[in-house]
C-alpha positions in Angstrom: 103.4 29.8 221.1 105.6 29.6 224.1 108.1 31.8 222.9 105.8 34.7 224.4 105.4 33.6 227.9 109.4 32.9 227.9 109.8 36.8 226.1 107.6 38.4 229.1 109.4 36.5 232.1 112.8 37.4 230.7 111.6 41.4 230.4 110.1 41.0 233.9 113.9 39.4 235.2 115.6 42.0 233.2 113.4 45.1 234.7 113.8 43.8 238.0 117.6 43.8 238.0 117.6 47.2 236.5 115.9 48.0 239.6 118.0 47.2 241.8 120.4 50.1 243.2 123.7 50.2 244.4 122.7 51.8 248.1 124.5 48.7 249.6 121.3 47.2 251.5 120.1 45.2 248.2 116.6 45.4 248.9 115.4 48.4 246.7 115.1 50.1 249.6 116.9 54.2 249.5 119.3 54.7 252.5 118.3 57.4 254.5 120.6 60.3 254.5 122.9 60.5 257.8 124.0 63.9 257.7 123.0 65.9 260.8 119.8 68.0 261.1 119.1 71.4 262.7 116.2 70.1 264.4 118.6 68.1 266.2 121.7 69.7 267.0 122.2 72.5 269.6 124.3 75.3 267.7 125.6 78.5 269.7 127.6 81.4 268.2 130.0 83.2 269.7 131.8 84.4 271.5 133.2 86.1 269.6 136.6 88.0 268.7 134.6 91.3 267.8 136.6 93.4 265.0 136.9 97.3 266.9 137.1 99.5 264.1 136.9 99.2 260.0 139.2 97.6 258.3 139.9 95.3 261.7 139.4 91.7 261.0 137.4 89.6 263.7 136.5 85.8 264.4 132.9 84.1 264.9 133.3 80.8 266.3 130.0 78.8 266.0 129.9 75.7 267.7 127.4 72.1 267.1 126.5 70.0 269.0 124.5 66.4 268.7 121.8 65.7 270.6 120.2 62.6 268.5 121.5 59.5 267.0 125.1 59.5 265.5 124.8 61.8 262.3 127.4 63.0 259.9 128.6 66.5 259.2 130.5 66.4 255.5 131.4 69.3 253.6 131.4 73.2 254.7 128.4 75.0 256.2 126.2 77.8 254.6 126.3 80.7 256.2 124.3 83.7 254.8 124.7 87.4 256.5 122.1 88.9 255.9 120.9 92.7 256.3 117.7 94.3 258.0 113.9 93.1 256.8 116.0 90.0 254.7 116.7 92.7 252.4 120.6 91.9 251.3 122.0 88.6 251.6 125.3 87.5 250.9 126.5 83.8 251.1 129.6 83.7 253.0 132.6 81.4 250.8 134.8 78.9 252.2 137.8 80.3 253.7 140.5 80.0 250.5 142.3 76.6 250.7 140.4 75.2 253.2 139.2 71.5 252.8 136.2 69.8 253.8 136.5 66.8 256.0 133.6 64.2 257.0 132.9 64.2 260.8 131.0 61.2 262.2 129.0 63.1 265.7 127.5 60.7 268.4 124.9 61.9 270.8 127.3 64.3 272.6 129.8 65.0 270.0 130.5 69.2 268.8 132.1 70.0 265.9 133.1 74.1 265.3 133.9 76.3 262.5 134.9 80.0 262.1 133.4 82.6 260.4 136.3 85.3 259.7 135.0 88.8 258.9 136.4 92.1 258.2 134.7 95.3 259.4 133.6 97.9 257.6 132.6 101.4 257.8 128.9 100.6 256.4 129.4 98.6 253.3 126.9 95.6 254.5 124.8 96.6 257.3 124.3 92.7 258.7 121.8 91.8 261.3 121.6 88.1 260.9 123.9 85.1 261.0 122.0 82.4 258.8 123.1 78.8 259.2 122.6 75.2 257.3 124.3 72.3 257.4 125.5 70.6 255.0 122.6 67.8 253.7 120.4 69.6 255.2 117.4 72.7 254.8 116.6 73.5 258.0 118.2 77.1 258.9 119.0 78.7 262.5 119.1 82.3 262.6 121.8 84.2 264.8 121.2 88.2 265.8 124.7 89.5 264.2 126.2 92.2 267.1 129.1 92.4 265.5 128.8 95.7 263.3 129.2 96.1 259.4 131.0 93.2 257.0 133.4 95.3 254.2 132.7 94.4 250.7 134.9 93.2 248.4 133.6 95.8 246.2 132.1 93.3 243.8 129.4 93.0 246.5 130.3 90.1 248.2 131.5 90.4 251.9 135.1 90.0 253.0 134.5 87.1 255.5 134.9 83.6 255.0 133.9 80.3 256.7 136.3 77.4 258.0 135.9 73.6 257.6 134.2 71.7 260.4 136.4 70.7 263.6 136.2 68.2 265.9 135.6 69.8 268.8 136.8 67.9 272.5 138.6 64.5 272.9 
């Protein structure tokens, strides 16, 4: 009858290798995420290069900064503009071509990207600047002076957002 006690330690073995993860620490344990978080980044937008008149195109430069422990900014950011009460919001794409790159930020360290617009007459009648980071939720809100974003007609705005730039030395 000891075939049983041998048949239950080599399940228990087998279920604790199939535990194990590939995280890199080897002790179970989930690494925590190092992207950088809202809470703990300053962001400012602007100033900007305001588009004059419709059909003008104009240039939002939004700029982050970290304040806490060395965090990392990989992909492209959301940006949502979105019209009065919440009531139309339209996710702003990549600018065409544009490739992510991974930027490590130490305590100190900015990073920028542009949001490229064109104006319109009234197509989207914006009055926020929504922004997450990538691996992140949290969302900063911006006051959008900029006047109305064209449409491509389809109902998505004509602006697009850059890749992440190291920003200083």
């Amino acid at each position: 009858m000891r075939a049983t006690p041998i048949a239950v330690s080599a399940l228990a073995a087998l279920l604790a290798l199939t535990a194990c993860d590939d995280s890199g620490g080897g002790d179970g344990k989930q690494q925590e995420s190092t992207a950088c978080s809202i809470d703990k980044v300053s962001i400012e937008a602007g100033p900007a290069s305001v588009a004059p008149a419709a059909g003008d195109t104009g240039e939002v430069p939004v700029s982050v900064t970290n304040q806490s422990a060395t965090c990392t900014l990989d992909g492209f950011p959301t940006v949502r503009l979105v019209g009065a009460d919440d009531s139309a919001t339209l996710t702003v794409p990549p600018t065409e071509g544009a490739q992510a790159q991974k930027l490590t930020l130490s305590k100190g360290d900015s990073a920028s990207f542009t949001i490229t617009y064109v104006r319109g007459e009234s197509s989207v009648d914006v009055r926020n600047l929504h922004v997450v980071l990538p691996g992140d939720s949290g969302t900063r809100t911006f006051r959008w002076t900029y006047g109305p974003v064209a449409d491509d007609g389809k109902g998505a705005p004509r602006a697009s957002v850059s890749a992440f730039q190291q920003a200083g030395d």
